[in-house]
N, C-alpha and C positions, 0 to 999 in steps of 0.2 A: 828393355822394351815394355817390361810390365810395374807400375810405380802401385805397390801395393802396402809401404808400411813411411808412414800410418794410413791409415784406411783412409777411403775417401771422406764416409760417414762422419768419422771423429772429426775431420777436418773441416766440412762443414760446420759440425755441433760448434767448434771451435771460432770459428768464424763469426757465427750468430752469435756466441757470448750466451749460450745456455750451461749452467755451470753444476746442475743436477746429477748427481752421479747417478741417481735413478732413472735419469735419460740416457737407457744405453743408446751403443750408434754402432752400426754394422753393415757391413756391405753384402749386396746379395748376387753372387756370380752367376746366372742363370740364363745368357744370350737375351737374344730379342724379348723374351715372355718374361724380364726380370723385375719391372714396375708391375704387372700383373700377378707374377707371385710375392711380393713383398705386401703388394693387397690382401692377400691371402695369410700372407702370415700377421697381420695387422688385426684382420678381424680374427686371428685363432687367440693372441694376444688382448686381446679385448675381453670376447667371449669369456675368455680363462680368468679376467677381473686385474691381471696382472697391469693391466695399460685403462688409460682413460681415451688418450690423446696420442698420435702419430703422426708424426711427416715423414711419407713416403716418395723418394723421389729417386725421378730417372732423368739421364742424363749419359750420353755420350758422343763424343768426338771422331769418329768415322775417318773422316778427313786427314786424321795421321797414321791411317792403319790402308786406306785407299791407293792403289795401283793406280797410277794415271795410265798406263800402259793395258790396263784390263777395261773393257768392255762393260763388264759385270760391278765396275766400280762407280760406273756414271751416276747411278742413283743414289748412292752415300751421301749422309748429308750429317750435321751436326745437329743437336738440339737437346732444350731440358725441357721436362714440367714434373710438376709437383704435386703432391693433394696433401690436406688434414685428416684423416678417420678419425671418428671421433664416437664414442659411445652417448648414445640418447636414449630417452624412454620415450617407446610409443606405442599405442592399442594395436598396431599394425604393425608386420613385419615392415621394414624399409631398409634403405640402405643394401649394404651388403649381402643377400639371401641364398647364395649359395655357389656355390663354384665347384671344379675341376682339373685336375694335372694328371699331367702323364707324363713317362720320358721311354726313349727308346733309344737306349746307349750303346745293345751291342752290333746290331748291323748300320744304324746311322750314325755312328757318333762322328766322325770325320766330315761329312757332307755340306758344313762348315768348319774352317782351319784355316791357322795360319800359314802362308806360304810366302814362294819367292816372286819375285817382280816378274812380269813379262816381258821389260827390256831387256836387250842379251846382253848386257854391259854390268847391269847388277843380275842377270841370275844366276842363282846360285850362291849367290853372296851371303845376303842374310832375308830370313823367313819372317817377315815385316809387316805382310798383307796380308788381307783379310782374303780368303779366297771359297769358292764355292763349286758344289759339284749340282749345277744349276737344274739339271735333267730330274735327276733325283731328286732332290730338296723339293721338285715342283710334287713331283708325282705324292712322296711322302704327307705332304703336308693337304694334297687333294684327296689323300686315302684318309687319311686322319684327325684332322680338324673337324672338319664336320660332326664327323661321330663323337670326340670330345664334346662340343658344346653340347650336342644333343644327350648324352648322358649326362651333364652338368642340367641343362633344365629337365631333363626326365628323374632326378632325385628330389625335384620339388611339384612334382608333377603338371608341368606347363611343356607346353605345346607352342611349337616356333610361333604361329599364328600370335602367342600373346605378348610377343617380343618387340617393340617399338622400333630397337633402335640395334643394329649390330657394330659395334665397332671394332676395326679387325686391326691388328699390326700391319702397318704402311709396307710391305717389303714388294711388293709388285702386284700393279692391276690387276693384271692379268689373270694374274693365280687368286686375288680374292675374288674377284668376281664368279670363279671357276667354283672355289669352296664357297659361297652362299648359295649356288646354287646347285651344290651337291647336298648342300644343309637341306634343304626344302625339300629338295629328290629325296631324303630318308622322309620323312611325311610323306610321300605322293602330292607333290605343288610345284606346279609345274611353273607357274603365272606368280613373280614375287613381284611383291608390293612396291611400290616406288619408294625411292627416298627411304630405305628400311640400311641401306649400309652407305653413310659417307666416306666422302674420298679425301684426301690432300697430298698423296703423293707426286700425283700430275707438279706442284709448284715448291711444298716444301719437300720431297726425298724423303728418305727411308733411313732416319738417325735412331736405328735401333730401337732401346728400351721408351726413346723420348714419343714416341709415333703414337702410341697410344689413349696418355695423359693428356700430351696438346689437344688429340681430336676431343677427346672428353671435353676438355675446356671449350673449344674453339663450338660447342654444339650445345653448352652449356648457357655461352652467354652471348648467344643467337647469331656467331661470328658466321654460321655455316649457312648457305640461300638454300631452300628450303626442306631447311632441317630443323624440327624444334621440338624441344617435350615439356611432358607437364609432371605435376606432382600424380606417384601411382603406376607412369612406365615403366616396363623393365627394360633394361640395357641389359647386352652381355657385352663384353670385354674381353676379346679373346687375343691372344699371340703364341708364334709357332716361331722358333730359332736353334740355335746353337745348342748340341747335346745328344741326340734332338728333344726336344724339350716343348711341348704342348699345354696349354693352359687358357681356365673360362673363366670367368666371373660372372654372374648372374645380379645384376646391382638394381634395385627399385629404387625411382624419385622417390625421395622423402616430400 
């Protein structure tokens, strides 16, 4: 069920014909928020002097781990994207300026799992799907997301107000629109700004780790109607998944 050796990382590096044994390559098991904290550990890696240069990507296939038989599965979709970090000098902070994690593994850690099929012909067979305890996972991630990001930007001392742009992991409307507007509720703002969180689940689904990077991209290079930034906004970069596992990014245009 699970193809883990050799890693997907090496097999990549391997692919690209990068042949630096200084170029490690490793995989980061972390659900939904895994392209987010591999961000995170890019810039600790940077900072540290130890890295110049990183390709961080996300990437996964949904669609062989999806129940047609589950409800809960219709949204699954497949998808990659990628980025460069890359260490620059500049008079200004940019780039990367600070971020956030959290996990809470002993009363949530199940509330995503693999389970059995909803057909009665395969259940009980084999634990193949992806499955979720929907109720919960909503509530959890409406209690605690918000608070996440907001102590990610309250350790650089900003104020949602100077946030451009939120981009939140694609896993249902519903629930993001719920958590920006629990974000705002900790400020007392009531009235959020347009165009402050884009969407893409509506057409491309909710392929995990990949939901985060494309919106980056797709708002990057003006693919999103209107949606657009300049050099100096901040983004945050947030995703909530498997574990449970919560995580921000706090990113300035360079």
């Amino acid at each position: 069920r699970i193809d883990i050796l050799p890693t997907l990382a090496s097999r990549v590096k391997a692919k690209l014909g990068i042949r630096s044994p200084q170029a490690i390559a490793y995989d980061i098991l972390y659900g939904c928020p895994g392209w987010v904290q591999a961000l995170i550990q890019a810039d600790y890696y940077i900072r540290s002097g130890d890295a110049k240069k990183i390709l961080v990507i996300g990437a996964d296939v949904l669609s062989r781990i999806s129940d047609p038989h589950d409800r809960d599965s219709m949204i699954y979709a497949d998808g990659a994207g990628a980025a460069i970090v890359e260490a620059v000098e500049s008079e200004t902070p940019v780039g990367i300026i600070g971020h956030n994690s959290r996990s809470d593994s002993m009363d949530y850690v199940n509330l995503l799992h693999m389970g059995y099929s909803y057909d009665r012909e395969l259940a009980g067979k084999k634990d193949l799907y992806l499955k979720m305890n929907g109720r919960r996972l909503y509530q959890y991630a409406l209690e605690n997301v918000p608070k996440a990001i907001k102590s990610g930007l309250d350790k650089l001392k900003l104020h949602v107000n100077d946030v451009k742009k939120v981009l939140i992991h694609q896993a249902n409307g519903k629930m993001d629109d719920a958590i920006l507007k629990r974000l705002f509720k900790l400020y007392n703002i009531n009235d959020i700004p347009e165009s402050v969180m884009p969407m893409t689940i509506s057409w491309l689904g909710n392929s995990s780790v990949a939901t985060v990077p494309t919106l980056l991209d797709m708002v990057m290079r003006g693919k999103m109607n209107g949606h657009s930034i300049s050099s100096g906004d901040n983004l945050v970069l947030t995703s909530v998944g498997a574990g449970m596992n919560i995580n921000s990014v706090i990113y300035r245009m360079p």
